[in-house]
N, C-alpha and C positions, 0 to 999 in steps of 0.2 A: 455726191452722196445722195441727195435727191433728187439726181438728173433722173426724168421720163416719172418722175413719181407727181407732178404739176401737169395738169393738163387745160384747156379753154374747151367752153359747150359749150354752143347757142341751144338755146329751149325756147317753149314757149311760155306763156304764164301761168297756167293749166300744168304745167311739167314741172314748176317749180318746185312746189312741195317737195314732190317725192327725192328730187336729188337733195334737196336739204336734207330728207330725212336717213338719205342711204348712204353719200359722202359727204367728206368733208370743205363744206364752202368754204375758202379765203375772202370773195369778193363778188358781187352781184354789181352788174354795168348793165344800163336798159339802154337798149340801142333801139332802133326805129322801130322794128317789129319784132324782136325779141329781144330776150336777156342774154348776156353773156356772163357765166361762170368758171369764174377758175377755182378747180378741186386740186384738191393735195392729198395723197393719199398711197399705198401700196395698190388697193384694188381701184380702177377707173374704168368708166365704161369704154367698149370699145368705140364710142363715137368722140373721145376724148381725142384732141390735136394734141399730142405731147411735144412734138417738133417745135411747135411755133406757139409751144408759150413762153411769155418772158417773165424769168422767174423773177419775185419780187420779196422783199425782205419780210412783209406779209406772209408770202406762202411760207419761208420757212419757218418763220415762230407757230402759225397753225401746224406745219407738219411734225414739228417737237411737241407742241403743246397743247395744241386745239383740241383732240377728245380724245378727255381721260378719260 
C-alpha cells in the first residue's frame, strides 16, 4: 500500500530545513558528513532511493498520520 511512497536522501545540513519544511520526515540519522532522511509521502524528490529503503513501522504511522 505504501510501497515506493518511503524513500532515503542524504543532504547536507544547510538542506535540512527545507526538506523538513516540504516533506514529510519519519527519521533524521547523521552520518559522517551528511544526514540521512527518510520521507514518506505520495510526492518525493526525484533524488529519493525508493528501492532500497527499508520500510519501518515508523514510516507507516507518519504516512497515515504525520501531517494532518
Amino acid at each position: 500500500m505504501i510501497s515506493g511512497r518511503v524513500g532515503v536522501v542524504h543532504c547536507r545540513a544547510e538542506e535540512l530545513p527545507a526538506y523538513q519544511e516540504k516533506y514529510c520526515v519519519s527519521s533524521i540519522t547523521q552520518g559522517k558528513e551528511d544526514f540521512i532522511l527518510h520521507l514518506v509521502g505520495g510526492q518525493l524528490p526525484s533524488n529519493a532511493d525508493t528501492e532500497h529503503a527499508a520500510l519501518t513501522l515508523e514510516d507507516v504511522y507518519m504516512y497515515f498520520f504525520g501531517r494532518q
